[in-house]
C-alpha positions in Angstrom: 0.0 0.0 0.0 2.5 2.5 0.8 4.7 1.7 -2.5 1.2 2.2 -4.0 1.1 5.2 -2.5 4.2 6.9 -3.3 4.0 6.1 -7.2 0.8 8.1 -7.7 1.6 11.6 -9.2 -0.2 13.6 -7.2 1.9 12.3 -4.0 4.3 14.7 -2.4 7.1 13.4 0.2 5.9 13.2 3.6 6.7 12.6 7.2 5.9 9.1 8.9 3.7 11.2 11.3 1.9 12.8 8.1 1.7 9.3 6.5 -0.3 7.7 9.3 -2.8 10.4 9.3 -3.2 10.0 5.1 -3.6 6.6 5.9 -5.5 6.6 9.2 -3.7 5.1 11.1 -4.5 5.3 15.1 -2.0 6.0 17.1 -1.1 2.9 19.2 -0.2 1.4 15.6 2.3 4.1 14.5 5.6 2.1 15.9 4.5 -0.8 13.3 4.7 1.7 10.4 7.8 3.4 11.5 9.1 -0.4 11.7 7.8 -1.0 7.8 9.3 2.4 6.3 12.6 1.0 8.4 12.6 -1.7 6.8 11.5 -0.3 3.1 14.3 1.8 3.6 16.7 -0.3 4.1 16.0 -2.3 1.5 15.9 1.0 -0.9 12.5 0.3 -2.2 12.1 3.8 -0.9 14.0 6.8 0.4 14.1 9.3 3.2 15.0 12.8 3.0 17.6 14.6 5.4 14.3 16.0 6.6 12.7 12.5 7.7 10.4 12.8 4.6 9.4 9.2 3.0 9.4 8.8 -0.9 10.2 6.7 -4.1 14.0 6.0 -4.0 15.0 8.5 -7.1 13.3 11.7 -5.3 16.1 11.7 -3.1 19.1 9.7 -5.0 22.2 11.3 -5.6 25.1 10.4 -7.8 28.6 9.5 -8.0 31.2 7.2 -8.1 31.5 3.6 -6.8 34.6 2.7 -5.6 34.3 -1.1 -4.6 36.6 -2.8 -1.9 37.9 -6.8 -2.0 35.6 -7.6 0.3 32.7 -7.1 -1.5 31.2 -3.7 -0.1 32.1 -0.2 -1.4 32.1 3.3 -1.0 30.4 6.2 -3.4 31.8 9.9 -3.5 29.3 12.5 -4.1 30.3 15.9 -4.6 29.5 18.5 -2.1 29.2 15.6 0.3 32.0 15.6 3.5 32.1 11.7 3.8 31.5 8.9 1.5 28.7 6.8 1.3 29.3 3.2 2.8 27.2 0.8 0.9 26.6 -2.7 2.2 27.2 -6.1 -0.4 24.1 -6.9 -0.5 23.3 -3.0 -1.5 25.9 -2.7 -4.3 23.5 -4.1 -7.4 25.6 -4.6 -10.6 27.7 -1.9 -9.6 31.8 -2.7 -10.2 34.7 -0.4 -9.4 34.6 2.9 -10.8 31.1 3.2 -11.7 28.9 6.2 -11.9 25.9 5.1 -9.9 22.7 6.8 -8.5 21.8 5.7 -4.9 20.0 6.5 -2.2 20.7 7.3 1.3 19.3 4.5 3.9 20.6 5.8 6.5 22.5 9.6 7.5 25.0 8.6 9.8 25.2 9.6 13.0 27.5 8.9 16.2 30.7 9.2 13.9 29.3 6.3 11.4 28.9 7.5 7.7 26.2 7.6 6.1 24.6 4.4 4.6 23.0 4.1 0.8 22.0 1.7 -1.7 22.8 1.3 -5.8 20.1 1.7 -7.4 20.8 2.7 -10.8 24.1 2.6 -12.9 24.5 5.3 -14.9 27.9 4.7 -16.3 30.0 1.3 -16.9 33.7 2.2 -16.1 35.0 -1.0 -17.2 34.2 -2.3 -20.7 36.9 -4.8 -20.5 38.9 -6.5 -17.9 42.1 -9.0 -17.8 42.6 -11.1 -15.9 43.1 -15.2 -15.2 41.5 -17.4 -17.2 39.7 -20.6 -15.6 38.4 -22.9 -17.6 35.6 -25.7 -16.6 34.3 -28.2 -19.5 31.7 -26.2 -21.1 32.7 -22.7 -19.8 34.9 -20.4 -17.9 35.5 -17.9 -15.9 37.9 -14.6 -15.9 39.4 -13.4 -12.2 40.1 -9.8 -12.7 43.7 -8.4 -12.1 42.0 -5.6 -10.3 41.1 -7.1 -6.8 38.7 -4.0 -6.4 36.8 -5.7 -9.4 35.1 -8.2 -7.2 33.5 -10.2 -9.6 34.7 -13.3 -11.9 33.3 -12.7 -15.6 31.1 -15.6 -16.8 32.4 -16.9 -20.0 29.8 -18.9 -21.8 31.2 -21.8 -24.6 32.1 -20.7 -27.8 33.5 -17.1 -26.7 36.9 -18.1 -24.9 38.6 -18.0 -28.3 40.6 -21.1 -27.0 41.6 -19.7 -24.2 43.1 -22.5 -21.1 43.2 -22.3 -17.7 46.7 -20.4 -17.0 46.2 -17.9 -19.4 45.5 -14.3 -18.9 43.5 -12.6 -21.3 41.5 -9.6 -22.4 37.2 -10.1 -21.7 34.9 -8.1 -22.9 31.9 -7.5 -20.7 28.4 -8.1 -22.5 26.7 -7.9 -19.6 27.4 -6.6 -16.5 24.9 -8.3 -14.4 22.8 -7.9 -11.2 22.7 -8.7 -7.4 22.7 -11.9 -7.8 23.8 -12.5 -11.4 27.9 -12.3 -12.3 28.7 -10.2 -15.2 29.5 -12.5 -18.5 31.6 -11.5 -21.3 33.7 -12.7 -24.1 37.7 -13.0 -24.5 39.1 -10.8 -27.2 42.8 -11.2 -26.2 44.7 -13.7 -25.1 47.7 -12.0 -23.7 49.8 -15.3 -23.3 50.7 -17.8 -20.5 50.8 -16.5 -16.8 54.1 -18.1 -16.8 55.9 -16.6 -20.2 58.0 -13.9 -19.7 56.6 -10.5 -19.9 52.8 -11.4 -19.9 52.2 -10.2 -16.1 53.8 -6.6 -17.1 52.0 -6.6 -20.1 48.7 -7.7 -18.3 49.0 -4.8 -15.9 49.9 -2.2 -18.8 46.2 -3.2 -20.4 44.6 -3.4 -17.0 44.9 -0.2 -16.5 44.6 1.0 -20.6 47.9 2.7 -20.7 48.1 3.3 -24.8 51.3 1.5 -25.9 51.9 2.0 -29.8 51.8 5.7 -31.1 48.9 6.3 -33.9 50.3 6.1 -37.5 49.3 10.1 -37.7 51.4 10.5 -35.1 54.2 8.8 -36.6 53.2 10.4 -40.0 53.8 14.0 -38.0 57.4 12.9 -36.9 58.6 13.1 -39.9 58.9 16.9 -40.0 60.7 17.1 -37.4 64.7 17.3 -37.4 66.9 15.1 -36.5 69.5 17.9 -35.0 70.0 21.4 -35.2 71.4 23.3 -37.9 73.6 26.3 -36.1 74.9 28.6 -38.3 77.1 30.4 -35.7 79.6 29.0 -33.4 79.3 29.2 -29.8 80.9 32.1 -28.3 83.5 32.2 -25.6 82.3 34.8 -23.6 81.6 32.7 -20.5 84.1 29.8 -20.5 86.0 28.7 -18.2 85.5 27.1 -14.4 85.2 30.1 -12.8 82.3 31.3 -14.9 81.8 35.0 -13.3 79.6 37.0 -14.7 76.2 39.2 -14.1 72.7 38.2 -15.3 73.1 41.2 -17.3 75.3 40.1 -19.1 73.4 37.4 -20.3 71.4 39.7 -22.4 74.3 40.3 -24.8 75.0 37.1 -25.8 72.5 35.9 -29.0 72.5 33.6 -31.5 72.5 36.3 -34.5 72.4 33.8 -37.5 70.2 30.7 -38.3 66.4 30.3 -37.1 66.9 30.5 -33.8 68.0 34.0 -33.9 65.9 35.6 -30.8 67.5 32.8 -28.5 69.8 33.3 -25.9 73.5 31.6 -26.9 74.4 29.7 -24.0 76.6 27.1 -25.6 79.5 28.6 -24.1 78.7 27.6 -20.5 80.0 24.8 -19.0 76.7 23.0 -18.6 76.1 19.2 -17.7 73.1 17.2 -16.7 73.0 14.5 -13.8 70.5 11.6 -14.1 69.9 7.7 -13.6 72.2 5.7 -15.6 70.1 4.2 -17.5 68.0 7.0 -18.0 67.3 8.2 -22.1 65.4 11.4 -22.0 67.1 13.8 -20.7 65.1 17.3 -20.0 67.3 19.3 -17.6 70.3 20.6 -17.7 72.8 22.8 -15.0 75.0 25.6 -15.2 76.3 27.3 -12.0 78.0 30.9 -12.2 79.1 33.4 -9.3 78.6 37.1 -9.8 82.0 39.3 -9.0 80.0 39.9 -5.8 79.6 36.2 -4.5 76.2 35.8 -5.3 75.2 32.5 -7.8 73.8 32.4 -11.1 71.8 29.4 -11.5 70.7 28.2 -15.0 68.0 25.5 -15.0 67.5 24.5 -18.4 65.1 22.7 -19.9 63.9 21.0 -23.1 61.8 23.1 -25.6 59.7 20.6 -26.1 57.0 23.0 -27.0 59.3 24.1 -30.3 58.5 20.6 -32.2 54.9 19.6 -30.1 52.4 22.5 -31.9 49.2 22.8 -29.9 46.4 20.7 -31.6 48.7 18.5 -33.5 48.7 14.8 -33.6 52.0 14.8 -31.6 50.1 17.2 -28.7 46.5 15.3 -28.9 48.6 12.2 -28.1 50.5 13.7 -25.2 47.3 15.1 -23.3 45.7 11.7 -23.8 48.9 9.9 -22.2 49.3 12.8 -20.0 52.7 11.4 -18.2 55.6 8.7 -19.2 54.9 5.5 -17.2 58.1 4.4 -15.8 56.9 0.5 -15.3 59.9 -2.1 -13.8 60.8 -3.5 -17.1 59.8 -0.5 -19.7 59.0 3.1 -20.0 55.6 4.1 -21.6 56.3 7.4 -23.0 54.0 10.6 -23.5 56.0 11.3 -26.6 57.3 9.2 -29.3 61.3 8.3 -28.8 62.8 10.5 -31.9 61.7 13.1 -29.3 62.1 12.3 -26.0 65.3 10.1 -26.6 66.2 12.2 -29.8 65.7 16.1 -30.4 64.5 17.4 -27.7 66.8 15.3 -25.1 69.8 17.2 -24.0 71.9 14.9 -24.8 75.7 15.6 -24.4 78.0 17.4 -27.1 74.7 18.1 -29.3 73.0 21.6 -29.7 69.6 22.1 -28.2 66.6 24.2 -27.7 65.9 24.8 -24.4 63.6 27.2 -21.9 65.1 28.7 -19.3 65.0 30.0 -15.6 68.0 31.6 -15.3 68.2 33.1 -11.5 70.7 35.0 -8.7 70.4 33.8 -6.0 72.1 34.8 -2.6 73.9 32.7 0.5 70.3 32.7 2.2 68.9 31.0 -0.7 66.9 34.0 -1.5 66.5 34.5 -5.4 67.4 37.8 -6.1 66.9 38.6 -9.5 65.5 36.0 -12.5 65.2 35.9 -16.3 62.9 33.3 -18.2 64.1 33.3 -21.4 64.2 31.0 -24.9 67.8 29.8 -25.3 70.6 27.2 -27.3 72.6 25.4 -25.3 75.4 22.5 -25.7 75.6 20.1 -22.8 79.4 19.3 -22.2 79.1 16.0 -19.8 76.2 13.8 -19.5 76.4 13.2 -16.1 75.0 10.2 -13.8 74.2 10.3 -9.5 76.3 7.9 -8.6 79.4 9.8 -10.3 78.6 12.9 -8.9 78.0 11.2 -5.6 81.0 9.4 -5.8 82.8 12.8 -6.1 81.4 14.5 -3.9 81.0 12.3 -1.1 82.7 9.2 -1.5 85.8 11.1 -2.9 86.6 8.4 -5.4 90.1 9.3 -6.8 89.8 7.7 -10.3 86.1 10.0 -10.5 87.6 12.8 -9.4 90.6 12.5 -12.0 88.1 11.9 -14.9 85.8 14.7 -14.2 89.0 17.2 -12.8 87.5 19.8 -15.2 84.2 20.2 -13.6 85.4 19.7 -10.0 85.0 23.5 -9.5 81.3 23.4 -10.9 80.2 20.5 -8.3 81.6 21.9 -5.2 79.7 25.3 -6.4 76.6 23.2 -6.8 77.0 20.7 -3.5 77.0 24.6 -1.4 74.4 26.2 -3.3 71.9 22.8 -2.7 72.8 23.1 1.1 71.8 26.4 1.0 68.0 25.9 -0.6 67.8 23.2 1.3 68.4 24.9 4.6 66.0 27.7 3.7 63.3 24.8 2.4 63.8 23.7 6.1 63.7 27.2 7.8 60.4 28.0 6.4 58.9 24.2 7.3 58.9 22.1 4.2 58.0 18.4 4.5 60.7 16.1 3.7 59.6 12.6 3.5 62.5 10.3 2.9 60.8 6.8 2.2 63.7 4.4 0.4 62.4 3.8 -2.8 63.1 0.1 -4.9 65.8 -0.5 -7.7 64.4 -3.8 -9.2 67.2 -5.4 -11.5 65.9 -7.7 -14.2 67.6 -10.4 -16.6 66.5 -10.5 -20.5 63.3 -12.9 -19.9 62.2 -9.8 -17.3 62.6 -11.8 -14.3 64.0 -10.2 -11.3 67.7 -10.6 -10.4 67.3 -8.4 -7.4 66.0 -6.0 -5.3 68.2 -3.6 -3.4 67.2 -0.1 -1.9 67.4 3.3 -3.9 68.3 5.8 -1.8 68.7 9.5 -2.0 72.3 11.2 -2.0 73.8 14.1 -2.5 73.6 14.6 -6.2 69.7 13.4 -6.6 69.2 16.4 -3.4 71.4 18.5 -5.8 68.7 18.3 -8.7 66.0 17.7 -6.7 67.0 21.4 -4.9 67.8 23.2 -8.2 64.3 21.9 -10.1 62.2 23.3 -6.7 64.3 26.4 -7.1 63.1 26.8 -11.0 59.3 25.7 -10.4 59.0 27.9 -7.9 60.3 31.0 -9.8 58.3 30.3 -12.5 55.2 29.7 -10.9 55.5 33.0 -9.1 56.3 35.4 -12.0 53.7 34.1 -13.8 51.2 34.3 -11.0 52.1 37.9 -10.9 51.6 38.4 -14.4 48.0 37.2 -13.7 47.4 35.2 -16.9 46.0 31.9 -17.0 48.7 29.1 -15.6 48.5 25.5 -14.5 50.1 25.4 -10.7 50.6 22.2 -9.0 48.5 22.7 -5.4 48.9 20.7 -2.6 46.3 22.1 0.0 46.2 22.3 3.4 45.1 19.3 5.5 42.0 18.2 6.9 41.9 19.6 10.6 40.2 16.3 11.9 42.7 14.4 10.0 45.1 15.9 12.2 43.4 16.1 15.2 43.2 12.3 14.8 47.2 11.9 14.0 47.2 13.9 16.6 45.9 11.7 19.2 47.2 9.0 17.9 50.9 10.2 18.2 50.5 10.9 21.5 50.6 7.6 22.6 53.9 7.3 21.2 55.2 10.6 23.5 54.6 12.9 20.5 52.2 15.8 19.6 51.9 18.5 16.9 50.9 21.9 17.7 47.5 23.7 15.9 46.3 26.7 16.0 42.9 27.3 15.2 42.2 24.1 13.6 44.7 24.7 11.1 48.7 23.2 11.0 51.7 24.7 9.7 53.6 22.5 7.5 56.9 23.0 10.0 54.4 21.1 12.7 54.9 18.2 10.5 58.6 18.9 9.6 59.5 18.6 14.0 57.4 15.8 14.3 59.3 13.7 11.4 62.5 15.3 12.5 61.4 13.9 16.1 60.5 10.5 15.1 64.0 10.1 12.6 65.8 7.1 13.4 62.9 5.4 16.2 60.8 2.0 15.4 57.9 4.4 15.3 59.4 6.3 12.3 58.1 3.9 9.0 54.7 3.8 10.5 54.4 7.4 12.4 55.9 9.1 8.9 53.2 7.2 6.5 50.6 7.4 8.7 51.5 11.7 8.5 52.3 11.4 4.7 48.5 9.7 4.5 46.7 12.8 6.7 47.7 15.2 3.9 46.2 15.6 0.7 47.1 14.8 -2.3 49.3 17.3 -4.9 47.2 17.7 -7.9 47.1 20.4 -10.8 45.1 23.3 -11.0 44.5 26.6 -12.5 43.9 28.4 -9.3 47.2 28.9 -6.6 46.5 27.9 -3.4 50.0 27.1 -2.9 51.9 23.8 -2.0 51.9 23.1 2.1 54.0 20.2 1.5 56.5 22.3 0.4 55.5 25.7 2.5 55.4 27.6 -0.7 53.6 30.1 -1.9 53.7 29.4 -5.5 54.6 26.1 -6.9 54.4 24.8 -10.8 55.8 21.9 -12.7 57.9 23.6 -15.3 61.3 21.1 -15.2 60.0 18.0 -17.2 57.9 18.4 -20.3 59.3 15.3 -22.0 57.2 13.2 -19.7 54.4 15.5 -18.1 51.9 17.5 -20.0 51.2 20.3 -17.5 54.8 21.6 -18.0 54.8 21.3 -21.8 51.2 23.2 -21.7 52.9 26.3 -19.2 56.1 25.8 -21.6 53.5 27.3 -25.2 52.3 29.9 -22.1 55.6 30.9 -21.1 57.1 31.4 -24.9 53.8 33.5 -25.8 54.0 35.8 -23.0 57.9 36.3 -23.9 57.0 36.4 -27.7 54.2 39.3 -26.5 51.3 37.1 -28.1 49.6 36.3 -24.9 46.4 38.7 -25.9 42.7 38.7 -25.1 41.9 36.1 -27.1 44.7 34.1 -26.1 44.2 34.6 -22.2 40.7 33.5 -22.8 41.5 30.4 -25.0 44.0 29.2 -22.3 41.4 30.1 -19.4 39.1 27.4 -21.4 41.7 24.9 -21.7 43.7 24.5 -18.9 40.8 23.2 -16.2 39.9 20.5 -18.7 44.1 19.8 -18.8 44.3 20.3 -14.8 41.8 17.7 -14.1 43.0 15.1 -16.8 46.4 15.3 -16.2 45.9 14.7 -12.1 43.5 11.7 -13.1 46.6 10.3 -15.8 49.4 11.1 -12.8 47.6 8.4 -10.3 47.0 6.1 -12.5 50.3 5.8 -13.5 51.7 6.0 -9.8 49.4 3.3 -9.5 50.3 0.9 -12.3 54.1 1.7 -11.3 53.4 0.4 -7.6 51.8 -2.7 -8.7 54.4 -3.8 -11.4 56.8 -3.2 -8.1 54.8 -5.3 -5.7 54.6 -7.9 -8.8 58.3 -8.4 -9.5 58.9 -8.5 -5.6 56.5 -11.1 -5.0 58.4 -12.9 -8.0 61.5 -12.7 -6.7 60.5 -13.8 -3.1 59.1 -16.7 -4.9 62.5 -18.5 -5.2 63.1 -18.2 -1.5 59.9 -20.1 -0.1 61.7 -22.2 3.0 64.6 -19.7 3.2 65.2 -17.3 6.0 66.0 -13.8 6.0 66.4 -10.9 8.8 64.0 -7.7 9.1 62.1 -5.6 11.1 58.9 -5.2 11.9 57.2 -2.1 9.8 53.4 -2.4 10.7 51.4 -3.8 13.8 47.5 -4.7 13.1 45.1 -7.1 14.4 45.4 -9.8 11.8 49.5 -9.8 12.4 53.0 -8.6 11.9 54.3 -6.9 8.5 57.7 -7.2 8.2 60.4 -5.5 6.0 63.4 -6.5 5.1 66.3 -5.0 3.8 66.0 -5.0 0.2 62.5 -3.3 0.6 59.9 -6.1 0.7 57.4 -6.2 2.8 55.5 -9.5 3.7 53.0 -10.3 6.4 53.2 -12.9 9.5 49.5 -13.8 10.0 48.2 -13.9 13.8 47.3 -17.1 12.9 50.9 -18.2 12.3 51.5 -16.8 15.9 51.2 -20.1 17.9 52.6 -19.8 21.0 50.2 -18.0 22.6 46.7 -15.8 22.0 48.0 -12.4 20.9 45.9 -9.0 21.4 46.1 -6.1 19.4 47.0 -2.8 21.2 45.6 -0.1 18.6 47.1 2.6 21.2 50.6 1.5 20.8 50.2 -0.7 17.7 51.8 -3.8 19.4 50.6 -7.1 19.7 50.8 -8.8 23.5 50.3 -12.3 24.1 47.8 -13.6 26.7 49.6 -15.7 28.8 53.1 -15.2 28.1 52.8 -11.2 27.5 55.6 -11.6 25.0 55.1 -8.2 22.3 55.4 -7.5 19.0 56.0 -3.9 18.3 57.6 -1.3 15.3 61.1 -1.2 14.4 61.8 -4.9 16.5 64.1 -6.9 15.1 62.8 -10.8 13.9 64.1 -13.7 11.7 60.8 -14.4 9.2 60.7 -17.6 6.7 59.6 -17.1 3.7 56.3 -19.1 3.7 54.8 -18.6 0.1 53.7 -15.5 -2.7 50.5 -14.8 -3.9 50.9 -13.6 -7.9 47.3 -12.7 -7.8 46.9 -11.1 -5.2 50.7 -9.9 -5.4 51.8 -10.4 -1.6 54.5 -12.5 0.2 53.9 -14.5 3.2 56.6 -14.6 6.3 56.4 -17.3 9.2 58.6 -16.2 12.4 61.8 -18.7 12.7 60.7 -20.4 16.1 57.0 -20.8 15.2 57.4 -22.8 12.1 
């Protein structure tokens, strides 16, 4: 009756008090009807407003999207709403991860619980296809997704597994996606090879999460125009040579290219300029040269690829690059945004070639402070292609025979070593975050299995760069923010004060605390606190559990600044060979300098770059995402070989189902509480330790233990660690 009810047009949303009197209902009875709209409710056959009025479930839905967790329930993010919406298994229809649904709240949330809803409509399919492993029975099959947010196998029916066997991973296309009750059922239209033959799990991941590998033939049609190297017509000048390299910023201005097409470039050629990378790096964007001023003060030149000069807005080549937004640096192959004659060809500043560059060329004093600046089109020449571990091995590790092969730009490195300490130190002053988390060098053989796995760690010439590129985005992003035309700026806003407030508490059961004022945290809070925790068990958990309380960096055409960095203005401007925003502010930059940034201009731009903003923050976690899992894949390979084996660790994480534990080449496996069999263990969210019962033995961050490898899950891509004396 009250379904009935509510789908006659002439009904209007109403109160359960207001409903019983429609319906005459006497009083004594009203508890049963609250108890059946409950109940209605819940089940989402129909909806309640924040106001407590009762009506069909699409008078109050609201959309957005479904994000779907491995146990089978999900979450939905509506915009303009604080929290997500938790919705229940049974509640989730045919909805699967990444979904645009419409729902409707069941229930608002209260005490500190979020609010509840159901699915009840999907308005758009995210996933057209998925790979993953192919199962065969005798008449049919089924596909496990890769994605283990993608709950559900895909029903293959006979005749569409295109001979597909159990073992292989493939490609499935969905045909239909299903109900509550009814898995989704498709049809394999790649079979991507064996699980076991070499490169099939990379290349399962790369189509898992549609990262575009071959460049479209107009693309490759379009290189074709574009030169293989520069044609200079006038040598490079000798103005500037020399170690010493003292000269003004003013002087700068003299020195042109008069001849040839580049003519209304800056000649820097004759600078002793060299750039510092991985080894095995092949595009090289930025390049260093380091001056002094008669007065003492340096003259920093951060130079960077002009990619913009050969990528024309609207062409193939650019259409390409926004739709790929970033290079994917994956364990065994780079996915580039731009085709190789470009990133590893022309526009790479490559050693003892000329090349086009844009540049941020800067004074700046012993504080750190940049004094004076010009951003300007220039040539340059790079003299020595230059790798971190050489310039480390200089400057730190002293290494004679290094020091004897690079005598000539001993003078240059000391100049840069000083001028890094310097930014760094002011960085520091003003309360920048530095999170130091040891990143994974993953070495492979030819079939792409993994050889090994050893720390990569920060030294001093990746802080050298690193220093010198925050130095240039910076600069940039604040001269153009002054010049008030339309930019892309990468934000990084301030965090959520009851995110903190709840690090907050939590820290102080570890004898820490951070200091607000106002609800609101100054990024040097943070800075203390990780300088406070550096070297402690507490420190891998305390500084992840901080890094996860902030939000995350994206792009945007509004600056809000970067509190991860306690800047004012931040932009990405140092890498346009691999990111788009900095090849978009790159066209920006050389129109404003050119004096073509007009009306019509500012206004195209103003159109543009929010479109660019949000795509290119979408592309950048996808691709940190894909990178992370081909990681965690290789490293459960490679743990693979040492089932039965023992190794030494520490433990890194504490939670109620066990121990993590990390060892020194950078994997991290779990020791299950079930494994834990000498005694009944409790889990002490306060301290994060485990204690047992009887014996109160504990398990707590940064203790030292002996695992065994027990087993690796490819699948699910994790490794499994049994404690020495429990096995």
């Amino acid at each position: 009756m009250l379904t009935e009810l509510m789908d006659e047009k002439a009904y209007v949303p109403m109160k359960a008090k207001e409903l019983a009197m429609l319906l005459d209902i006497p009083k004594s009875q009203r508890g049963e009807l609250q108890e059946v709209l409950d109940e209605l409710t819940a089940e989402g056959i129909i909806g309640i407003s924040k106001k407590g009025k009762y009506a069909k479930p699409e008078t109050f839905s609201v959309n957005g999207i479904f994000g779907s967790h491995p146990r089978g329930f999900g979450f939905v993010t509506v915009e303009g709403m604080d929290q997500d919406v938790f919705i229940p298994e049974e509640k989730t229809g045919a909805a699967l991860h990444g979904d645009r649904v419409q729902i409707v709240i069941t229930s608002d949330g209260k005490n500190g619980r979020r609010p509840e809803g159901a699915v009840v409509r999907i308005l758009d399919h995210a996933n057209s296809q998925v790979v993953g492993y192919y199962q065969k029975n005798k008449t049919f099959g089924f596909v496990v997704p890769d994605n283990q947010k993608l709950t559900k196998d895909i029903f293959i029916p006979q005749g569409c597994d295109q001979g597909a066997v159990t073992g292989h991973k493939v490609v499935a296309k969905i045909t239909d996606f299903g109900s509550q009750g009814k898995k989704p059922e498709g049809r394999i239209v790649e079979i991507l090879g064996h699980v076991n033959d070499p490169g099939t799990d990379i290349l399962s991941l790369v189509r898992a999460y549609g990262l575009p590998e071959a460049f479209p033939q107009e693309v490759m049609e379009e290189l074709e125009s574009v030169p293989d190297k520069l044609e200079m017509e006038t040598p490079a000048g000798t103005a500037f040579s020399g170690p010493q390299a003292v000269y003004h910023l003013d002087d700068l201005r003299e020195n042109h290219t008069w001849k040839g097409t580049y003519m209304s470039r800056l000649d820097l050629r004759s600078l002793q300029t060299v750039t510092i990378d991985g080894e095995d790096a092949k595009d090289l964007d930025d390049a260093i040269t380091l001056g002094m001023t008669p007065e003492g003060n340096y003259i920093l030149g951060v130079h960077i690829a002009d990619v913009s000069h050969y990528v024309r807005e609207g062409s193939a080549l650019d259409k390409e690059a926004l739709k790929r937004g970033t290079s994917v640096y994956l364990v065994d192959r780079v996915i580039p945004m731009l085709p190789h004659k470009l990133s590893n060809g022309i526009c790479s500043l490559n050693a003892g070639t000329d090349r086009l560059a844009l540049s941020c060329i800067m004074e700046v004093d012993h504080q750190g402070n940049v004094m004076d600046h010009r951003i300007c089109e220039t040539v340059i020449c790079v003299d020595r292609r230059m790798s971190y571990t050489a310039v480390n091995g200089i400057l730190t590790e002293k290494k004679e025979e290094l020091i004897e092969e690079y005598k000539e730009l001993l003078p240059l490195f000391g100049r840069m070593e000083k001028l890094s300490s310097v930014l760094r130190e002011r960085r520091k002053r003003r309360g920048a975050i530095d999170f130091d988390f040891p990143e994974s060098k993953i070495l492979l053989d030819e079939n792409g299995h993994p050889l090994e796995i050893r720390p990569y760690e920060r030294n001093t010439a990746t802080r050298i760069i690193e220093d010198f590129m925050l130095l240039a985005n910076e600069t940039v992003a604040e001269d153009y923010y002054w010049q008030s035309v339309p930019f892309l700026y990468r934000t990084h806003d301030t965090p959520d004060p009851e995110k903190m407030k709840q690090l907050g508490v939590f820290i102080n059961n570890f004898g820490y605390f951070i200091r607000m004022q106002q609800g609101e945290i100054h990024p040097k809070e943070l800075q203390k606190l990780l300088d406070r925790i550096e070297g402690t068990p507490e420190e891998p958990l305390l500084a992840r559990l901080t890094l996860r309380s902030m939000k995350q960096a994206k792009y945007t055409t509004e600056c809000s600044g970067h509190f991860g960095l306690a800047a004012r203005y931040y932009t990405h401007f140092t890498s346009p060979i691999r990111r788009y925003p900095d090849l978009q502010i790159h066209r920006i930059i050389k129109e404003a300098l050119c004096g073509g940034l007009k009306e019509k201009r500012q206004a195209h731009y103003q159109l543009l770059l929010s479109q660019v903003a949000v795509q290119a923050s979408v592309l950048e976690r996808r691709a940190d995402e894909a990178e992370r899992e081909t990681d965690k894949l290789k490293k459960c390979e490679y743990m693979a070989r040492y089932v039965g084996e023992t190794f030494e660790g520490v433990i890194s994480g504490v939670a109620n189902w066990g121990i993590y534990v990390e060892l020194p080449n950078t994997v991290e496996g779990l020791v299950h509480i079930s494994e834990l069999r000498d005694d009944y263990y409790i889990f002490d969210e306060t301290k994060y330790e485990l204690t047992g019962e009887m014996t109160k033995k504990t398990y707590k961050l940064g203790q030292p233990v002996r695992v065994i490898v027990a087993g690796t899950d490819r699948l699910l891509r994790t490794v499994d660690f049994v404690l020495e004396r429990e096995r």
